[in-house]
C-alpha positions as CSV (number, residue, x, y, z in Angstrom):
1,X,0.0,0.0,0.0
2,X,0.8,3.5,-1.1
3,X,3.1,4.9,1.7
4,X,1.1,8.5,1.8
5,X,-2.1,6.1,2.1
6,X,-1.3,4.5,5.5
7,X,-0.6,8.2,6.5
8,X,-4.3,9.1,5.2
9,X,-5.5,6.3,7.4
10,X,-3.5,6.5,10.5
11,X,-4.5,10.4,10.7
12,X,-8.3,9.5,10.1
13,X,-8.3,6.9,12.7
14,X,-6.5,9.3,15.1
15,X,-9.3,12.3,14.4
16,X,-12.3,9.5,14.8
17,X,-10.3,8.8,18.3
18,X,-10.6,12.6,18.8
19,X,-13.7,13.7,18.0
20,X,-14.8,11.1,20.5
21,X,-13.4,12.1,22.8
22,X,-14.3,15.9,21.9
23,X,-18.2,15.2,22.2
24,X,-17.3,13.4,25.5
25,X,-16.5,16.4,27.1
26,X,-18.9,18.9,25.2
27,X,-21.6,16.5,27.2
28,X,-19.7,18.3,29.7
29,X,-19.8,22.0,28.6
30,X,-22.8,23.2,30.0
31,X,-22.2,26.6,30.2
32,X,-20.8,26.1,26.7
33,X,-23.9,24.4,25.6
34,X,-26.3,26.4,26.7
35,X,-24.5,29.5,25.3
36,X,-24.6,28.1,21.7
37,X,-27.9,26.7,21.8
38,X,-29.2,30.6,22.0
39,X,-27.9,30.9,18.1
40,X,-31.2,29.1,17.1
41,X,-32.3,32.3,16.8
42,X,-30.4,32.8,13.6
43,X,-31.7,30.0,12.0
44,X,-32.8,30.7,8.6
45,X,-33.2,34.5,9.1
46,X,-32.1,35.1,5.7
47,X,-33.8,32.2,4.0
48,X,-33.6,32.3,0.3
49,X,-31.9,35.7,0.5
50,X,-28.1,36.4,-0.9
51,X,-24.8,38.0,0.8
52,X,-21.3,38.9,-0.2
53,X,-18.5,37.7,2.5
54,X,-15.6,40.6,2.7
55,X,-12.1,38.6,2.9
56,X,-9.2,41.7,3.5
57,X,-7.2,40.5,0.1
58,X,-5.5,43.5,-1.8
59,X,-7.6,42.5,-4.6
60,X,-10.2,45.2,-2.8
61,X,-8.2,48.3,-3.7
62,X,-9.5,47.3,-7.1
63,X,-13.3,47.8,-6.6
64,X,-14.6,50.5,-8.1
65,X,-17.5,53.2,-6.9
66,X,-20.2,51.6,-8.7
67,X,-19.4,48.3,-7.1
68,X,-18.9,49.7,-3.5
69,X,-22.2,51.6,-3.9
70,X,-23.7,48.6,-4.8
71,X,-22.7,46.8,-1.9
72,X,-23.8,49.4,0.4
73,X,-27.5,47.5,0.2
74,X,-26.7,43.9,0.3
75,X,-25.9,42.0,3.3
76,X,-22.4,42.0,4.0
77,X,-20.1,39.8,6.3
78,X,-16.8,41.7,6.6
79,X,-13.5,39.3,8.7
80,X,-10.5,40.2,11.1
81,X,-9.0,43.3,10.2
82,X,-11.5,44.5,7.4
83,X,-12.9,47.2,9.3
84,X,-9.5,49.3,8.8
85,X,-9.4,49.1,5.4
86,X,-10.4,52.9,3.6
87,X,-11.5,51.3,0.5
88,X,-15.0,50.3,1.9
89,X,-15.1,52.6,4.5
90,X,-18.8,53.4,3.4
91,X,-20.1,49.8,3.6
92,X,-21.3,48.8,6.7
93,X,-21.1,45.3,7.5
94,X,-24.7,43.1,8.6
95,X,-22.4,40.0,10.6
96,X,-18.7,40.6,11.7
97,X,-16.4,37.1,11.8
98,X,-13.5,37.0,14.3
99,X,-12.0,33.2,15.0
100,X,-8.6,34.2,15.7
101,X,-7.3,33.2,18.6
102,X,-5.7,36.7,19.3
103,X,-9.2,38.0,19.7
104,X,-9.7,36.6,23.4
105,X,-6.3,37.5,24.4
106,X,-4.1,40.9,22.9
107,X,-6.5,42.0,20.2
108,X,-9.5,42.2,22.3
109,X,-9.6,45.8,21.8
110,X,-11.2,45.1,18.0
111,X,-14.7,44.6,19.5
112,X,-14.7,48.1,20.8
113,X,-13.1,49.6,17.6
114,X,-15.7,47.8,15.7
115,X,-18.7,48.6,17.6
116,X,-17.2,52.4,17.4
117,X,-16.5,52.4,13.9
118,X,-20.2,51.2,12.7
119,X,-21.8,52.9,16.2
120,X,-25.0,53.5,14.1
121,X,-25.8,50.2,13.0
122,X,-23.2,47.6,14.8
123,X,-22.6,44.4,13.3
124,X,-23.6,41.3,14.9
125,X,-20.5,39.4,15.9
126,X,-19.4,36.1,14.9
127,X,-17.2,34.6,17.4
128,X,-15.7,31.6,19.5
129,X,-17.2,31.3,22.6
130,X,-14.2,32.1,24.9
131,X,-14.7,35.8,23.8
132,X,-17.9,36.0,25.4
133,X,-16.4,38.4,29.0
134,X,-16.0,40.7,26.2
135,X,-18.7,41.3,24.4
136,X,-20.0,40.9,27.7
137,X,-18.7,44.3,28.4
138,X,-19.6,45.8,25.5
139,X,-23.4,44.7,26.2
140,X,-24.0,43.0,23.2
141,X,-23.6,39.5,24.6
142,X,-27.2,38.7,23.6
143,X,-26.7,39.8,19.8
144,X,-23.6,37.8,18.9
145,X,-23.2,34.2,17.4
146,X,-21.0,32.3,19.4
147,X,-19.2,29.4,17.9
148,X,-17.9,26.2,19.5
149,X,-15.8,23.8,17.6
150,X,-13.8,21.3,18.3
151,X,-14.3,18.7,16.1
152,X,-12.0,17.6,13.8
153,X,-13.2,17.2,9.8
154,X,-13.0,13.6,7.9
155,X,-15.1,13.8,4.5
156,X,-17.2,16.0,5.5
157,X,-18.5,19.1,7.6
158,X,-21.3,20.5,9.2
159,X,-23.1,24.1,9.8
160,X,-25.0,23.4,12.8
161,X,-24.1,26.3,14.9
162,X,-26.1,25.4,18.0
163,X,-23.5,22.0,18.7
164,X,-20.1,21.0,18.6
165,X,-19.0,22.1,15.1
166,X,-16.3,20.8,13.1
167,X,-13.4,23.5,13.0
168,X,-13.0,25.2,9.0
169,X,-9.4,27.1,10.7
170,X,-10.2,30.0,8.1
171,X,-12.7,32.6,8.8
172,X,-13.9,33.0,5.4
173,X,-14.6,29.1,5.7
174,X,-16.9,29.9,9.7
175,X,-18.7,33.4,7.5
176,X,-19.4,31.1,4.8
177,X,-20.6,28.2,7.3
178,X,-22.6,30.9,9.2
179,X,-24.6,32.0,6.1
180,X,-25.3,28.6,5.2
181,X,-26.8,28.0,9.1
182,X,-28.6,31.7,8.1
183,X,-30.3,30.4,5.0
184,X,-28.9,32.1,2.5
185,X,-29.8,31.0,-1.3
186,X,-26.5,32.7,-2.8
187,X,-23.0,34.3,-1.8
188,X,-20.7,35.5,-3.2
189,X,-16.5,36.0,-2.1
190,X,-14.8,39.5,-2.6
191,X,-11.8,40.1,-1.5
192,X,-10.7,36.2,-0.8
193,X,-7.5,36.3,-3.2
194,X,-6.1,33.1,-0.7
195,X,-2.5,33.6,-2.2
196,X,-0.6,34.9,1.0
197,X,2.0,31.9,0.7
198,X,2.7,32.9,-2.7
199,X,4.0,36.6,-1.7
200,X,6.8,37.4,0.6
201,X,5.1,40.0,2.6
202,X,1.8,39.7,4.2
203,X,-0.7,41.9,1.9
204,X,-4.1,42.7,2.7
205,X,-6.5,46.3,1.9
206,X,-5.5,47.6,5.1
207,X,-2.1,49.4,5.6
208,X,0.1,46.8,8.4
209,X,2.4,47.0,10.8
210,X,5.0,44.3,9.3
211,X,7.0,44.3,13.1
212,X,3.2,42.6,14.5
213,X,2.3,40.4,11.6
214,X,5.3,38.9,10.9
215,X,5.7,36.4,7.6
216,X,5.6,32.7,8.8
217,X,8.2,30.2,6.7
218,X,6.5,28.9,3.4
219,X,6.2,25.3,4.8
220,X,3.4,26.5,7.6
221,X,1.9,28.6,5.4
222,X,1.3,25.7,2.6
223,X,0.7,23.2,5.7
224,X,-2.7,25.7,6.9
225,X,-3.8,26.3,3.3
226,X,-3.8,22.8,2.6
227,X,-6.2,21.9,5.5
228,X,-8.1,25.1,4.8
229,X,-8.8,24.2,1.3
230,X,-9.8,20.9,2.0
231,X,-11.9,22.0,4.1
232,X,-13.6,24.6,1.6
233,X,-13.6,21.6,-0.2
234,X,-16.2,19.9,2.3
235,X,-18.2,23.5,2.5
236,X,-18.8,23.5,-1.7
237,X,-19.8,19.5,-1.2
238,X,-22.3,20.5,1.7
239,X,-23.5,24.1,-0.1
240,X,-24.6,21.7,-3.1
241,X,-26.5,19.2,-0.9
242,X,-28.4,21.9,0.4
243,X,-28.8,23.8,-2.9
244,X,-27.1,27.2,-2.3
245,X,-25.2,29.0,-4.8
246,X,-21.4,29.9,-3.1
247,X,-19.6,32.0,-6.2
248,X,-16.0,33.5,-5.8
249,X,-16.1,36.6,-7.5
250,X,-12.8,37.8,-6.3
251,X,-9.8,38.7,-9.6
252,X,-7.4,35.7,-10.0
253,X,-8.2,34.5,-6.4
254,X,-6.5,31.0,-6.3
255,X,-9.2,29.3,-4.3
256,X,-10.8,26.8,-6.6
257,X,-13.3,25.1,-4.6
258,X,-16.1,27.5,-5.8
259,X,-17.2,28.8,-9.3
260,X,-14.2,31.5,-9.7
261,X,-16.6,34.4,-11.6
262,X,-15.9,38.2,-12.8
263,X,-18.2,40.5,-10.3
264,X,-20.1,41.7,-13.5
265,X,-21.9,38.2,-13.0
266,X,-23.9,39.5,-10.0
267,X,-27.0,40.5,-10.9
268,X,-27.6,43.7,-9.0
C-alpha cells in the first residue's frame, strides 16, 4: 500500500479517536452548551436571500465606486481586520467574523473599535465562545453568534451552529458556514484572493504594521492552506446538498473550490 495512504488512514483513525473524545467532554460543557444553543435564533433568518462575504485581500483596492455603492444595500459579512481598510469605508457590515485566537487574548480591543466604527448600525458578531467576558462588556452579549468547535473534519462538515461544530481554521470558511446555518440561497467571495503563501510580505487592503504580523516560513503557510482548502472543499460538497449557490467573485483568487466568476456576473 501506497506509503502517503497508510498516513491518510493513521491520521483518520487518530481524528475519529478525537472527535470522541471531543463530544465526551462537550456532554460536559454546560455553560458552553447552553451558550450556543441561543444561536437558534439565527436560523434561517435570511432564507432564500443572498450576501457577499468581505475577505481583506488586496484584490479590494481594485473595486470600483459603482461596485462599493452597490454593496452598500446587500448584506455584508466583513473578517479580522477588514474594518480598517479605507476602500469600503462606506459599507457597513450586517455579521462581523472574528475566530482568531488573538481576539480573546491581545487583540480584544477590536470589539470596541468595531462597535465604534459602525456605532449606528453595529454588526452582529461572529465569534468563538471564549470571547464572550468581552462582548459581555460591550453589552451585546445577547446579539452575537458564538461558535464552539472542536471537532475535527473527515469527509465531511457540518453548519449546525447550535453544537459542537467541526473546525473550517479560516474565517472565510466559519462566514461562509454561518450563512449557510442563516439560510442564504447565494453568496458570493470578494476580496478572498487566498495567495498569501505565494508573496513574501503579508498583503491585505489595510495598511500593516510588518513588526506585529510577521511572515511565517512557506512550509506553515502551505501546511494551513492545505487543510483550509480541504476544508472549503467539504463546505462547496455541503453548499450543493443543500442547494445554495457559493460564487468566488474575487480577480485571480487561487481558491478553486467555488465557481471563480468576474463581479459583472452578479445580478444587481
Amino acid at each position: 500500500m501506497n506509503k502517503f495512504k497508510i498516513k491518510d488512514l493513521i491520521d483518520t483513525f487518530v481524528f475519529s479517536c478525537f472527535n470522541v473524545v471531543s463530544s465526551i467532554v462537550f456532554l460536559f460543557k454546560l455553560k458552553e452548551k447552553k451558550l450556543i444553543k441561543q444561536n437558534i435564533k439565527f436560523k434561517d433568518i435570511h432564507k432564500n436571500e443572498r450576501c457577499f462575504i468581505i475577505g481583506t485581500g488586496p484584490s479590494l483596492k481594485n473595486l470600483s465606486k459603482l461596485d462599493i455603492e452597490r454593496l452598500k444595500n446587500e448584506t455584508v459579512f466583513a473578517v479580522n481586520s477588514l474594518y480598517q481598510a479605507e476602500i469600503i469605508d462606506e459599507i457597513t457590515p450586517k455579521y462581523y467574523t472574528l475566530m482568531d485566537n488573538l481576539f480573546w487574548g491581545e487583540d480584544s480591543y477590536f470589539f470596541k473599535e468595531i462597535l465604534e466604527k459602525y456605532a449606528d448600525a453595529p454588526p452582529v458578531f461572529i465569534t468563538d465562545y471564549r470571547t464572550r467576558h468581552y462582548v459581555k462588556e460591550l453589552g451585546v452579549e445577547d446579539k452575537t453568534f458564538f461558535v464552539y468547535n472542536k471537532l475535527y473534519p473527515i469527509n465531511s462538515i457540518n453548519d449546525d451552529f447550535t453544537k459542537n461544530m467541526k473546525i473550517s481554521i479560516n474565517v472565510v470558511s466559519t462566514s461562509i458556514l454561518t450563512a449557510l446555518f442563516m439560510g442564504f440561497k447565494e453568496i458570493y467571495l470578494l476580496g478572498c484572493d487566498y495567495n498569501s503563501f505565494a508573496s513574501t510580505k503579508d498583503e491585505h487592503c489595510y495598511i500593516e504594521c510588518e513588526e506585529r504580523y510577521a511572515k511565517e516560513n512557506l512550509a506553515y503557510y502551505l501546511k494551513f492552506y492545505y487543510l483550509t482548502t480541504t476544508f472549503h472543499y467539504y463546505i462547496a460538497k455541503l453548499a450543493i446538498k443543500k442547494g445554495v449557490k457559493i460564487t468566488n467573485i474575487t480577480p485571480n483568487s487561487l481558491l478553486d473550490a467555488y465557481p471563480r466568476k468576474d463581479i459583472s456576473c452578479v445580478k444587481w
